[in-house]
Chimera marker file (.cmm) of the C-alpha trace (Angstrom):
<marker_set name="trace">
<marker id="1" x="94.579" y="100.816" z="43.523" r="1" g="1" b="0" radius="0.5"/>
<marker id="2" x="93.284" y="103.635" z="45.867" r="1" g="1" b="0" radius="0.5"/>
<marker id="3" x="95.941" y="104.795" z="48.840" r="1" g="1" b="0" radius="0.5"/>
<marker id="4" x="94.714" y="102.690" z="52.564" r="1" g="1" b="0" radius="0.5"/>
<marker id="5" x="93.085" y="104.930" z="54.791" r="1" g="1" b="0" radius="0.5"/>
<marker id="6" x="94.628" y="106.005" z="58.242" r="1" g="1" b="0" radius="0.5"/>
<marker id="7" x="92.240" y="104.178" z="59.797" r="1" g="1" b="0" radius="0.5"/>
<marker id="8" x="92.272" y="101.081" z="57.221" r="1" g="1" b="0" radius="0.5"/>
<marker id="9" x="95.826" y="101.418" z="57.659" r="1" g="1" b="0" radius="0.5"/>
<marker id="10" x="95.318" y="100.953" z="62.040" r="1" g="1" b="0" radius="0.5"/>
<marker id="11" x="93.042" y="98.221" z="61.727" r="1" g="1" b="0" radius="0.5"/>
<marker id="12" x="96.041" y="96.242" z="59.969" r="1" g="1" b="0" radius="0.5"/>
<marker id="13" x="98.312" y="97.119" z="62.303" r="1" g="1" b="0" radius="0.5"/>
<marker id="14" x="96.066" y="95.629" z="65.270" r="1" g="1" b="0" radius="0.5"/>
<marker id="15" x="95.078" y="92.038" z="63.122" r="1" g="1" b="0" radius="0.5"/>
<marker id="16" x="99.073" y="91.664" z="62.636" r="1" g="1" b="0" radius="0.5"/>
<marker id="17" x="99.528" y="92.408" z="66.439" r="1" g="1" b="0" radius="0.5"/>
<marker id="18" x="96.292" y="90.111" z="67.098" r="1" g="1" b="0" radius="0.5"/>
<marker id="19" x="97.866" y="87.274" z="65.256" r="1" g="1" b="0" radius="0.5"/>
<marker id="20" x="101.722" y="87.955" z="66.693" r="1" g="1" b="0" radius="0.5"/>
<marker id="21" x="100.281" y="87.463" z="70.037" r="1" g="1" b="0" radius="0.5"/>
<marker id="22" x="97.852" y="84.645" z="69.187" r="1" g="1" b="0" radius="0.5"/>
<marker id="23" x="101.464" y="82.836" z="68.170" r="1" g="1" b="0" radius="0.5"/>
<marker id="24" x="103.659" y="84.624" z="71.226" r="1" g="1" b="0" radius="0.5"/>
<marker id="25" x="101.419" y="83.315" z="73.910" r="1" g="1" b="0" radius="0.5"/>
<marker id="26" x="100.646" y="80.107" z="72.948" r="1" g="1" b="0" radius="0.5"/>
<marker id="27" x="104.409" y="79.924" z="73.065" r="1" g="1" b="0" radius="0.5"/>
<marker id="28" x="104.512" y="80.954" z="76.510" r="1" g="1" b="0" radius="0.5"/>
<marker id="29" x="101.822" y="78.388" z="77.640" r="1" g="1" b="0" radius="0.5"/>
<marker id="30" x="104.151" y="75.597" z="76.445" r="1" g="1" b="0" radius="0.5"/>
<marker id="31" x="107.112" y="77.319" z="77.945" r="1" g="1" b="0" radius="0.5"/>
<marker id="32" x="105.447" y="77.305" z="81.411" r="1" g="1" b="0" radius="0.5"/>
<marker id="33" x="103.172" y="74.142" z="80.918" r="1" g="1" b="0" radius="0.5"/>
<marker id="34" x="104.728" y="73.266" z="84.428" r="1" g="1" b="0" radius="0.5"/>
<marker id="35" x="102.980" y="76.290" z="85.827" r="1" g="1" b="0" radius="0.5"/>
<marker id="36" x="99.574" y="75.016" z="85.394" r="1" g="1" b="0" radius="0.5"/>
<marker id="37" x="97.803" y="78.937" z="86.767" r="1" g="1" b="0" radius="0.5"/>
<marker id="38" x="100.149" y="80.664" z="83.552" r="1" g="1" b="0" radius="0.5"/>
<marker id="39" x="100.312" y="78.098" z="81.202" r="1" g="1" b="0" radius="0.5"/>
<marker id="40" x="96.164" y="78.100" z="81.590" r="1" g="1" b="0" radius="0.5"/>
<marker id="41" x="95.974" y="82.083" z="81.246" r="1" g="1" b="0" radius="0.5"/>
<marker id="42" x="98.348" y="82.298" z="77.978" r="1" g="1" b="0" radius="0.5"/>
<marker id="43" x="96.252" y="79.468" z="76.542" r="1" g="1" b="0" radius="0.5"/>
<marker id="44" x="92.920" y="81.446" z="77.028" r="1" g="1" b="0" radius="0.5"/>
<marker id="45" x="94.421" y="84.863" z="75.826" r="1" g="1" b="0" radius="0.5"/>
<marker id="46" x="95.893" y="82.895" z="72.877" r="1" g="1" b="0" radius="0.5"/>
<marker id="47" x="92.750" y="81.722" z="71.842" r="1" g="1" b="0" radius="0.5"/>
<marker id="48" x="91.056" y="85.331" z="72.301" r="1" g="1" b="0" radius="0.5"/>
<marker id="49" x="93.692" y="86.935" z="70.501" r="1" g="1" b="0" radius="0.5"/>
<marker id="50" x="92.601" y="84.493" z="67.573" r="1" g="1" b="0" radius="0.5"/>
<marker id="51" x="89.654" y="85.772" z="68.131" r="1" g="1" b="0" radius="0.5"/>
<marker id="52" x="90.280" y="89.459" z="68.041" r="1" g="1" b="0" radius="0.5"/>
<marker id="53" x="91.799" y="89.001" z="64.451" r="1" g="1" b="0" radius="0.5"/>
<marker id="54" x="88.901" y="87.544" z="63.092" r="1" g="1" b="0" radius="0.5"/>
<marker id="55" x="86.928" y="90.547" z="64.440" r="1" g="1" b="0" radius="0.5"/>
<marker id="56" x="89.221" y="93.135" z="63.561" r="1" g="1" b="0" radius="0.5"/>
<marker id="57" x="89.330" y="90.992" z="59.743" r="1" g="1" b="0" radius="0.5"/>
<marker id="58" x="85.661" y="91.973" z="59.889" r="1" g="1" b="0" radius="0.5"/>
<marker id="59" x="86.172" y="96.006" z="61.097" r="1" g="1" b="0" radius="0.5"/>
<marker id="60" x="88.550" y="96.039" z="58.312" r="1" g="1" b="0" radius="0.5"/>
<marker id="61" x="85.666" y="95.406" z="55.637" r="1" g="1" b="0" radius="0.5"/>
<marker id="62" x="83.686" y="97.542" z="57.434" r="1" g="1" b="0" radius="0.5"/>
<marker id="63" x="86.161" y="100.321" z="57.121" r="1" g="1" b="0" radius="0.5"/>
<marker id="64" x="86.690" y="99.648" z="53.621" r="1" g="1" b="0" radius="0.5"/>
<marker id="65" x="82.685" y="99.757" z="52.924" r="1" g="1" b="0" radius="0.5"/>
<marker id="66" x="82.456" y="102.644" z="55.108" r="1" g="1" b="0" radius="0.5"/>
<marker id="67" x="85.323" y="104.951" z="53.370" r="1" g="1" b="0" radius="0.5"/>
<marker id="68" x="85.653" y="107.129" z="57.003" r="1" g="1" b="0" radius="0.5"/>
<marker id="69" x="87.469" y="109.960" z="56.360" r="1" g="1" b="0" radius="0.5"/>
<marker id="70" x="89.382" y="111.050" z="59.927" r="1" g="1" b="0" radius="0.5"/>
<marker id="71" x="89.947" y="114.168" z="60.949" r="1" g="1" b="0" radius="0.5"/>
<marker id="72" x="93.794" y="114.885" z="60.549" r="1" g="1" b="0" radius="0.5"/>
<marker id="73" x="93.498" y="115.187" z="64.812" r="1" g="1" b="0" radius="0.5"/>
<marker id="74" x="91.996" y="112.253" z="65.443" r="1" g="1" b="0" radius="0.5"/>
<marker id="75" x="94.719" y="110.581" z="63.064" r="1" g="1" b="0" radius="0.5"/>
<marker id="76" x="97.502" y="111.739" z="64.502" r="1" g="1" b="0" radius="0.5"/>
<marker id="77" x="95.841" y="110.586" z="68.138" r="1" g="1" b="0" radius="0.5"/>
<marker id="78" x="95.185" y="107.404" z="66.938" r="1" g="1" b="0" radius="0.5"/>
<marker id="79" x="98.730" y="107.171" z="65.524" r="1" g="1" b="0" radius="0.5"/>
<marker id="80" x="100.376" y="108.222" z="69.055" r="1" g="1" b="0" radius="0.5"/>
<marker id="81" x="98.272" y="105.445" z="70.914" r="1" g="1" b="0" radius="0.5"/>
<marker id="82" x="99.813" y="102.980" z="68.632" r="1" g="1" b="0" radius="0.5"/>
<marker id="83" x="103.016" y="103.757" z="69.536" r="1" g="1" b="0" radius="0.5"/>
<marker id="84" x="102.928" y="102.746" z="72.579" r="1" g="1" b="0" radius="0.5"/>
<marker id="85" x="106.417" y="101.514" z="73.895" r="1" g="1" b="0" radius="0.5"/>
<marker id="86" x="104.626" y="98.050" z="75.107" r="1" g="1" b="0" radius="0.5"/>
<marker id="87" x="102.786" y="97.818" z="71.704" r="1" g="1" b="0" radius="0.5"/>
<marker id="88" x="106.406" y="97.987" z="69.674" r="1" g="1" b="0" radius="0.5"/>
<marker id="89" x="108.529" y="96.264" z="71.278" r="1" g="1" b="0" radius="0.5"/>
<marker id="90" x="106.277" y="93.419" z="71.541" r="1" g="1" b="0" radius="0.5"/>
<marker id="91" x="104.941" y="93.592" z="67.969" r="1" g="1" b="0" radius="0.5"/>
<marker id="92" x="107.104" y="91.959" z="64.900" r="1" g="1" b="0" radius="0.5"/>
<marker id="93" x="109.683" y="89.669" z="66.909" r="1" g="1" b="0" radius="0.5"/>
<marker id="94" x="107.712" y="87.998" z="69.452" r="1" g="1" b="0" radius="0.5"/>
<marker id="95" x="108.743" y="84.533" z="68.015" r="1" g="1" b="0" radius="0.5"/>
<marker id="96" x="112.324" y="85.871" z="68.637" r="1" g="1" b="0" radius="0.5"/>
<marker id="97" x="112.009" y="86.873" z="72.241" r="1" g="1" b="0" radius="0.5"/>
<marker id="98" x="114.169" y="85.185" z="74.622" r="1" g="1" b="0" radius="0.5"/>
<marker id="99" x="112.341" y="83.551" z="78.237" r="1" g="1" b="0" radius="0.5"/>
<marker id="100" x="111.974" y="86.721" z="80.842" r="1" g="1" b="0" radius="0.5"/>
<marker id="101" x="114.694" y="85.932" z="83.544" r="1" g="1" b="0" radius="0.5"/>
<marker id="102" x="111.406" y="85.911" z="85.738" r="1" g="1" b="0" radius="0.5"/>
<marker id="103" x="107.498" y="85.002" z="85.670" r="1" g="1" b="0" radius="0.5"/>
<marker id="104" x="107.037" y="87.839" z="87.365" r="1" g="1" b="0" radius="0.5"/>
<marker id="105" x="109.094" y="90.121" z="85.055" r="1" g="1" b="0" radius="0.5"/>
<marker id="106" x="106.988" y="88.014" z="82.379" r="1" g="1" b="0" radius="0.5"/>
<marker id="107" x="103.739" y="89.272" z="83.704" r="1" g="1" b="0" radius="0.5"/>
<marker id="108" x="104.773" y="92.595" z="83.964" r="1" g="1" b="0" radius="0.5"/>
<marker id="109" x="105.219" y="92.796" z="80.611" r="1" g="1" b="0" radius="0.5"/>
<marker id="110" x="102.356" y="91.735" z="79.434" r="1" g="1" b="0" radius="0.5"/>
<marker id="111" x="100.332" y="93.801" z="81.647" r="1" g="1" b="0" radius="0.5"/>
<marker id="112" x="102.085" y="97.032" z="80.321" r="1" g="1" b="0" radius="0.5"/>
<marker id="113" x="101.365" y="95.499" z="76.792" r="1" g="1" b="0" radius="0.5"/>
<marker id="114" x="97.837" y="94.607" z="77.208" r="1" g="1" b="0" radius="0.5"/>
<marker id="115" x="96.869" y="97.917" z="79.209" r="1" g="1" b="0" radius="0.5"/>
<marker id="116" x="98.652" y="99.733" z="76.010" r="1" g="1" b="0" radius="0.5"/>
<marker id="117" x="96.855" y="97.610" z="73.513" r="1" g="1" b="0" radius="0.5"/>
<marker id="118" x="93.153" y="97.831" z="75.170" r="1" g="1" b="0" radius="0.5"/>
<marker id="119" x="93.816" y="101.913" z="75.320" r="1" g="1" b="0" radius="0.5"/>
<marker id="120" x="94.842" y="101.783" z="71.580" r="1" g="1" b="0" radius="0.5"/>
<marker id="121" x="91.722" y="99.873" z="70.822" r="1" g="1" b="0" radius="0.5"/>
<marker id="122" x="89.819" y="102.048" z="72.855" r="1" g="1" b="0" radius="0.5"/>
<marker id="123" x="91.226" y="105.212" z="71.012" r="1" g="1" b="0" radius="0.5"/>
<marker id="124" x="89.797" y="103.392" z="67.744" r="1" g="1" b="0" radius="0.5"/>
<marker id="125" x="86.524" y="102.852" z="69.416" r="1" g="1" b="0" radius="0.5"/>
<marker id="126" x="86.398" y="106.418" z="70.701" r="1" g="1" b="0" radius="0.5"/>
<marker id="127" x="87.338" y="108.209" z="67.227" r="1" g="1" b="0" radius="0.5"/>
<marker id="128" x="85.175" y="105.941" z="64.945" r="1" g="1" b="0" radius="0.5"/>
<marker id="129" x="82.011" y="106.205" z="67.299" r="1" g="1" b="0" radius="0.5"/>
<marker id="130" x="79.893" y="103.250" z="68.697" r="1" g="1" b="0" radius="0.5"/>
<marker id="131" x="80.549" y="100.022" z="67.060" r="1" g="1" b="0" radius="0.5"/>
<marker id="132" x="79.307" y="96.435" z="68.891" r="1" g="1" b="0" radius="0.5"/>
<marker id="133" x="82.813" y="94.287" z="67.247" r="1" g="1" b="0" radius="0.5"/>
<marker id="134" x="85.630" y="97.151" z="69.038" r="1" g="1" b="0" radius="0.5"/>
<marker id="135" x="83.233" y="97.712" z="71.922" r="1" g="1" b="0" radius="0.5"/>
<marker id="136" x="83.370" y="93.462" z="72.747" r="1" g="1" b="0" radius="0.5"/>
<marker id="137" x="87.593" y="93.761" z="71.328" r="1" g="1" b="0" radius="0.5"/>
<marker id="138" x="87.637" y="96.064" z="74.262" r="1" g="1" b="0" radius="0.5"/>
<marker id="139" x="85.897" y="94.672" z="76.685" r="1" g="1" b="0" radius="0.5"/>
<marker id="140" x="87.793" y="91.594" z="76.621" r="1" g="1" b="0" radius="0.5"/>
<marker id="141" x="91.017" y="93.431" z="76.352" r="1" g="1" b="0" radius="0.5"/>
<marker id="142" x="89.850" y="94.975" z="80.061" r="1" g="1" b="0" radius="0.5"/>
<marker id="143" x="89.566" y="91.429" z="81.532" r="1" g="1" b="0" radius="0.5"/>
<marker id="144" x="92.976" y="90.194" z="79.705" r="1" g="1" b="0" radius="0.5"/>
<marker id="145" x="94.354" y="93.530" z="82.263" r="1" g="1" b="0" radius="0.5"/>
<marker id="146" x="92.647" y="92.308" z="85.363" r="1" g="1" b="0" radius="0.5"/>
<marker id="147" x="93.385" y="88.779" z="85.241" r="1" g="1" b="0" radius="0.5"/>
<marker id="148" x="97.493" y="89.387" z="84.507" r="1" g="1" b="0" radius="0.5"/>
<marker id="149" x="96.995" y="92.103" z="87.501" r="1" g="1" b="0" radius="0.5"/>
<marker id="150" x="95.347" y="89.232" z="89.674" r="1" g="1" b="0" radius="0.5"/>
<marker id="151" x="98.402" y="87.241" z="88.965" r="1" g="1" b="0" radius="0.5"/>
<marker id="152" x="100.990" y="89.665" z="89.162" r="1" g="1" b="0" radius="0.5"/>
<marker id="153" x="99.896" y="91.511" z="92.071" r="1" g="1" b="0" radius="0.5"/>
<marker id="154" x="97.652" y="89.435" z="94.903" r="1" g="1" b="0" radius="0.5"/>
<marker id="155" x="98.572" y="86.070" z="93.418" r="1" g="1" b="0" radius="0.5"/>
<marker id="156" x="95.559" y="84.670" z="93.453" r="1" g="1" b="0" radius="0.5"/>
<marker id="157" x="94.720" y="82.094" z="91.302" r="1" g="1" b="0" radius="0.5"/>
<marker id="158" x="93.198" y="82.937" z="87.435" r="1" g="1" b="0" radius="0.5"/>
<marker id="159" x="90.442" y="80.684" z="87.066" r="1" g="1" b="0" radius="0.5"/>
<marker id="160" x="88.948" y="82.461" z="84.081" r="1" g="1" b="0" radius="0.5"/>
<marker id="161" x="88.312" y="85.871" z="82.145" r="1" g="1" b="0" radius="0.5"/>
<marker id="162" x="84.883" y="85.818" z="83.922" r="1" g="1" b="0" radius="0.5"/>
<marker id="163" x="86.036" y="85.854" z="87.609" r="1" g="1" b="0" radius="0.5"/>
<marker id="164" x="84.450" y="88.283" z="90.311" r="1" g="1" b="0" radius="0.5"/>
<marker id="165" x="87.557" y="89.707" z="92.434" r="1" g="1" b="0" radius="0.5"/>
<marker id="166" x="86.902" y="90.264" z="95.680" r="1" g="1" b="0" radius="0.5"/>
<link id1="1" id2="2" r="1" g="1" b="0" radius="0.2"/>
<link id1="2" id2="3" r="1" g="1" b="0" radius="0.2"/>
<link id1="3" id2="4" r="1" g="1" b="0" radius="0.2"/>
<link id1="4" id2="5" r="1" g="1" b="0" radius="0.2"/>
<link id1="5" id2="6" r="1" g="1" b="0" radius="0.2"/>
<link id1="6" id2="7" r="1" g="1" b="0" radius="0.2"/>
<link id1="7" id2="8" r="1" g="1" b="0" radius="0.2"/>
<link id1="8" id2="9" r="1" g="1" b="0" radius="0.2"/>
<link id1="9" id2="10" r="1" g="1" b="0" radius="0.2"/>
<link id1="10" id2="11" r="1" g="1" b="0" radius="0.2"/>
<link id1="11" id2="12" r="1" g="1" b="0" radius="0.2"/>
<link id1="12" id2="13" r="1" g="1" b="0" radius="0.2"/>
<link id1="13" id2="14" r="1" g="1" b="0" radius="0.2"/>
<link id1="14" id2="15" r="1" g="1" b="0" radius="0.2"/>
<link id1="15" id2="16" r="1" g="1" b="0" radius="0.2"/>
<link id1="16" id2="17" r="1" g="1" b="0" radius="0.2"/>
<link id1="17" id2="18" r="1" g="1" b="0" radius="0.2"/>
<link id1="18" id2="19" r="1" g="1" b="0" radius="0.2"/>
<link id1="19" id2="20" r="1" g="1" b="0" radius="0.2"/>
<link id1="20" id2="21" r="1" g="1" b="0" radius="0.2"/>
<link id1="21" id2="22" r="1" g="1" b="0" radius="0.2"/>
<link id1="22" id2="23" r="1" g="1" b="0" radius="0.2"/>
<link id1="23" id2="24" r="1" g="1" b="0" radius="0.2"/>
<link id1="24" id2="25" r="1" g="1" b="0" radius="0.2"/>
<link id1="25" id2="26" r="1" g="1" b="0" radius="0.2"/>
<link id1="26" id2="27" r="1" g="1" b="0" radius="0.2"/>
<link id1="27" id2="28" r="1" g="1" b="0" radius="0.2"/>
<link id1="28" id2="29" r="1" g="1" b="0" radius="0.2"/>
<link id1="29" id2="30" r="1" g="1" b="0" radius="0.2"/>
<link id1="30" id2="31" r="1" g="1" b="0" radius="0.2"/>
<link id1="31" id2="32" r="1" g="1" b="0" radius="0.2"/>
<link id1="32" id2="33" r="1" g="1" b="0" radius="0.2"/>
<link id1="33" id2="34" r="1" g="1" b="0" radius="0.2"/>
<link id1="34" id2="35" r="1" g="1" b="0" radius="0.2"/>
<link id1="35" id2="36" r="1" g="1" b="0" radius="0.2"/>
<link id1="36" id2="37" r="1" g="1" b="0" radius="0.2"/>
<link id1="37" id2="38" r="1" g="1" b="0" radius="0.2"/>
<link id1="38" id2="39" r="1" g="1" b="0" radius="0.2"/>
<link id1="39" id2="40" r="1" g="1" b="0" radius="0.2"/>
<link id1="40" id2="41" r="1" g="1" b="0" radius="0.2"/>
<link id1="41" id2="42" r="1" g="1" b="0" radius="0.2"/>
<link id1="42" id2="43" r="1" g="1" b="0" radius="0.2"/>
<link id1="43" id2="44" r="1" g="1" b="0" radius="0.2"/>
<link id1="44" id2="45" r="1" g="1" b="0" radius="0.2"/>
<link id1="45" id2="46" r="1" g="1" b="0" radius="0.2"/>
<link id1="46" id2="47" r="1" g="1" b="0" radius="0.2"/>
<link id1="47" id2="48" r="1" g="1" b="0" radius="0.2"/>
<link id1="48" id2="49" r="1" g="1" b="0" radius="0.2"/>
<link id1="49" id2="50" r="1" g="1" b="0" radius="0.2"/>
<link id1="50" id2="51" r="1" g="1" b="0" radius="0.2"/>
<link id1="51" id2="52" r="1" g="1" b="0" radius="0.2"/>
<link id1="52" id2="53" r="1" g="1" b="0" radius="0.2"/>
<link id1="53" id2="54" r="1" g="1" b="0" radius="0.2"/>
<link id1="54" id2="55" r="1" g="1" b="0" radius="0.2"/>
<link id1="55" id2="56" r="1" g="1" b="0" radius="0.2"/>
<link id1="56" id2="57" r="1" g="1" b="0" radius="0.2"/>
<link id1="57" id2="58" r="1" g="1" b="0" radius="0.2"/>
<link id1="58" id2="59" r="1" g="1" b="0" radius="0.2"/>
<link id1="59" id2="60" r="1" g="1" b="0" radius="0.2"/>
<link id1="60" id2="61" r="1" g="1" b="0" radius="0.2"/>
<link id1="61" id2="62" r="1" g="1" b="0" radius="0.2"/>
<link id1="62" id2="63" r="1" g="1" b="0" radius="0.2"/>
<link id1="63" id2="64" r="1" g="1" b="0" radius="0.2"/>
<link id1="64" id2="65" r="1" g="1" b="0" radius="0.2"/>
<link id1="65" id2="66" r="1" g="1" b="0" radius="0.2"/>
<link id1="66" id2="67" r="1" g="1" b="0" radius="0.2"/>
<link id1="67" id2="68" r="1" g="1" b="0" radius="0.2"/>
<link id1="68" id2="69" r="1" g="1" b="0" radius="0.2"/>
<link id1="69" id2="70" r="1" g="1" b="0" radius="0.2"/>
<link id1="70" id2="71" r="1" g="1" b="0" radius="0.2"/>
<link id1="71" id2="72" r="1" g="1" b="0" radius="0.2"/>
<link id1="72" id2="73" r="1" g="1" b="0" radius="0.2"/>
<link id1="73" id2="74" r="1" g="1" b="0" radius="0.2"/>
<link id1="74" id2="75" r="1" g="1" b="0" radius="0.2"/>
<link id1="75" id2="76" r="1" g="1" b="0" radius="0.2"/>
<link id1="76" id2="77" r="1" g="1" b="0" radius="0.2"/>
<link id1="77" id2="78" r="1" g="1" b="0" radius="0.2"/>
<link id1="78" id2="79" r="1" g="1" b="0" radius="0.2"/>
<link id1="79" id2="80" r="1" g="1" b="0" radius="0.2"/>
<link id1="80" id2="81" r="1" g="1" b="0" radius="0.2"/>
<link id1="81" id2="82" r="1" g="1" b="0" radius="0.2"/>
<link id1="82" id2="83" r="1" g="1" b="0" radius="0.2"/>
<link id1="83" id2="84" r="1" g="1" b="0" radius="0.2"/>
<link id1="84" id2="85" r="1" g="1" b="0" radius="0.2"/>
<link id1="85" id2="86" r="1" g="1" b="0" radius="0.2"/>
<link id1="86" id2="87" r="1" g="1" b="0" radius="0.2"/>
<link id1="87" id2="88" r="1" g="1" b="0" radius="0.2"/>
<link id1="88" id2="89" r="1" g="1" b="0" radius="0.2"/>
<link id1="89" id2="90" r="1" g="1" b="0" radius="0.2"/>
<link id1="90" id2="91" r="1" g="1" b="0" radius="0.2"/>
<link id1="91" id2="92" r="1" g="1" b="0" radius="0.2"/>
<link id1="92" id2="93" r="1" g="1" b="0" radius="0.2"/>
<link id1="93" id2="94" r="1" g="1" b="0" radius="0.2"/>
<link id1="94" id2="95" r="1" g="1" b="0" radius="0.2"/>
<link id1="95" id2="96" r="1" g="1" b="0" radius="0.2"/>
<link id1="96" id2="97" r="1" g="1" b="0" radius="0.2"/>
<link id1="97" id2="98" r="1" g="1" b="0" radius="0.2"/>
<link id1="98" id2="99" r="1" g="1" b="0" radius="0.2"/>
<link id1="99" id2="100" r="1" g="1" b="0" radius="0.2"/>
<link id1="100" id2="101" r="1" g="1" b="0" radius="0.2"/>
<link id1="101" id2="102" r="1" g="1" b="0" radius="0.2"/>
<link id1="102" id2="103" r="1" g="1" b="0" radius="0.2"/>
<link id1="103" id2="104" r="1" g="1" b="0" radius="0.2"/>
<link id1="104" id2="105" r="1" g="1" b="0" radius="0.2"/>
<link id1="105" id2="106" r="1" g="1" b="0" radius="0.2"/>
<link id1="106" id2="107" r="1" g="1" b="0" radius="0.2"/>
<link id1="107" id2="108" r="1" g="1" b="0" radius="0.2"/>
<link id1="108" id2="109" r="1" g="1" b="0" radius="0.2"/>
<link id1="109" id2="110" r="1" g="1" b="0" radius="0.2"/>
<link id1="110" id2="111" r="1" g="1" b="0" radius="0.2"/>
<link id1="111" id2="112" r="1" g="1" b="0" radius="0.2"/>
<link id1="112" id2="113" r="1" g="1" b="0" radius="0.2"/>
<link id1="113" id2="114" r="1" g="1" b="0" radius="0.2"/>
<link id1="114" id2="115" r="1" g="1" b="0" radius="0.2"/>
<link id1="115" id2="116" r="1" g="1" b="0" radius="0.2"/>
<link id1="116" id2="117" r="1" g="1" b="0" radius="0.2"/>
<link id1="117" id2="118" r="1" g="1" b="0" radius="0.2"/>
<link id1="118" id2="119" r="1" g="1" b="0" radius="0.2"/>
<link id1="119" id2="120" r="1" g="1" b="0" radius="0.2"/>
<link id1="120" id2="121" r="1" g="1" b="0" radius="0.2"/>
<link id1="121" id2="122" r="1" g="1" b="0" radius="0.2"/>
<link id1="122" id2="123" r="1" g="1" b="0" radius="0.2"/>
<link id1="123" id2="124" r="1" g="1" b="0" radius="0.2"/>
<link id1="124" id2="125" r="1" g="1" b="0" radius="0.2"/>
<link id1="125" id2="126" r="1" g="1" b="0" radius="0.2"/>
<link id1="126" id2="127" r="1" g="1" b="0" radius="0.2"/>
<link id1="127" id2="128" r="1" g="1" b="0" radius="0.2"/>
<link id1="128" id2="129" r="1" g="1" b="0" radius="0.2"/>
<link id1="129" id2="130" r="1" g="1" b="0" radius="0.2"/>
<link id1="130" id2="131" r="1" g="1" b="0" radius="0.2"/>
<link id1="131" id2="132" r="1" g="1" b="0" radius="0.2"/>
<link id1="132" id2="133" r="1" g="1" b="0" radius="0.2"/>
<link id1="133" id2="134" r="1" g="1" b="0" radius="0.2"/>
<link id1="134" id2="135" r="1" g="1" b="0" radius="0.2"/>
<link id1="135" id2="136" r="1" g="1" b="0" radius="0.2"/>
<link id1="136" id2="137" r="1" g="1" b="0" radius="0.2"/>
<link id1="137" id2="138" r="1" g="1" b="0" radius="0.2"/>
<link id1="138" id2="139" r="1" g="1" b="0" radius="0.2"/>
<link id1="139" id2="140" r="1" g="1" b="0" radius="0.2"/>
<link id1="140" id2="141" r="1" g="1" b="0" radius="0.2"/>
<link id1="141" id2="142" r="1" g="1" b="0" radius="0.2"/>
<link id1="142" id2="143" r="1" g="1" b="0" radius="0.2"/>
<link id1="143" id2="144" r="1" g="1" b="0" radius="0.2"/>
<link id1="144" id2="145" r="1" g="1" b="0" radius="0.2"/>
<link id1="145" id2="146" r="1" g="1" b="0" radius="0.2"/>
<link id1="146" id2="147" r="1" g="1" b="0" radius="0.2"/>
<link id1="147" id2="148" r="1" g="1" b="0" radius="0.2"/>
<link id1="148" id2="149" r="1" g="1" b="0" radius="0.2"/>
<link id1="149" id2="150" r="1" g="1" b="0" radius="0.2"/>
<link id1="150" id2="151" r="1" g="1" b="0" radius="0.2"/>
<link id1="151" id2="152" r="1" g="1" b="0" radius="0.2"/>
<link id1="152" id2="153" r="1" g="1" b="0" radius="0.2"/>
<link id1="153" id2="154" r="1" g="1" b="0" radius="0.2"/>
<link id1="154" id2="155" r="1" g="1" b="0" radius="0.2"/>
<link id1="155" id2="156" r="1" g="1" b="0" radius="0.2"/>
<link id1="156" id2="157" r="1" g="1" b="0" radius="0.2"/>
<link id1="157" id2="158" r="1" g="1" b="0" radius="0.2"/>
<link id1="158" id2="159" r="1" g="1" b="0" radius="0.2"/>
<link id1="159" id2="160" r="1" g="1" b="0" radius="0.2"/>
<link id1="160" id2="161" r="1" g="1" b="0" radius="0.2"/>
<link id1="161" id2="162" r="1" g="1" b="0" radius="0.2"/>
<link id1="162" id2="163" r="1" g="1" b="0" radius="0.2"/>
<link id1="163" id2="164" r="1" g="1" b="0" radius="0.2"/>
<link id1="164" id2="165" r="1" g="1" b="0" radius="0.2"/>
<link id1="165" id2="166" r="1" g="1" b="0" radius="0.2"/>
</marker_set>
């Protein structure tokens, strides 16, 4: 059986760190089901995180039709965005991970984790050229960022990934 491309190799790495996170914060929405604003915004980016693996399941045949070679540049870029200090330490023991002593340091978390992940999928994006499946992966990724910022910072209420801010 042929060696995994770099790139094949990436796209792995982000449907195991899709479906970690599917399973992490669907865990947090029970643990805070009596904050109805958190429990409601880990239940949504649960269910888009399910998403994102299916889509990145898809990119991964696409790679594998495709056969991109990469540049030995661009993989060594792509490599350094997915080490990200928010992408490891969340990825492979999520289900482990003891309660934050606050929601706050919660949130703060996962914004550092999802601004880390959405740049890693955006240095994908940027080294394999357009392509409609990472460009929506990102795009979603953006509005996981602003609606944990919304939280975090102004504490205004999420009402959905869709919301206008002000």
């Amino acid at each position: 059986m042929a060696e995994s491309s770099m790139l094949e190799k990436l796209v792995k790495f982000a449907i195991n760190t899709e479906d970690e996170m599917t399973l992490y914060y669907n865990r947090l929405a029970n643990d805070y089901v009596d904050d109805e604003e958190i429990s409601r915004l880990f239940r949504t980016l649960s269910k888009d995180e399910a998403m994102h693996k299916e889509q990145f399941e898809k990119l991964l045949g696409l790679v594998r039709e495709s056969q991109m070679d990469l540049s030995e540049e661009d993989e060594d870029y792509l490599k350094a965005m997915s080490l990200s200090r928010s992408i490891t330490e969340f990825t492979g023991y999520q289900q482990q991970r003891k309660k934050p002593e606050s929601r706050d340091r919660l949130l703060l978390e996962l914004f550092e984790f999802e601004k880390s992940v959405m740049n890693f999928y955006r240095a994908i994006l940027d080294v394999v050229g357009e392509n409609k499946i990472l460009q929506e992966i990102v795009d979603i990724e953006k509005s996981h960022v602003v609606a944990v910022m919304k939280i975090l910072i102004t504490g205004t209420e999420f009402t959905s990934l869709h919301d206008n801010w002000p």
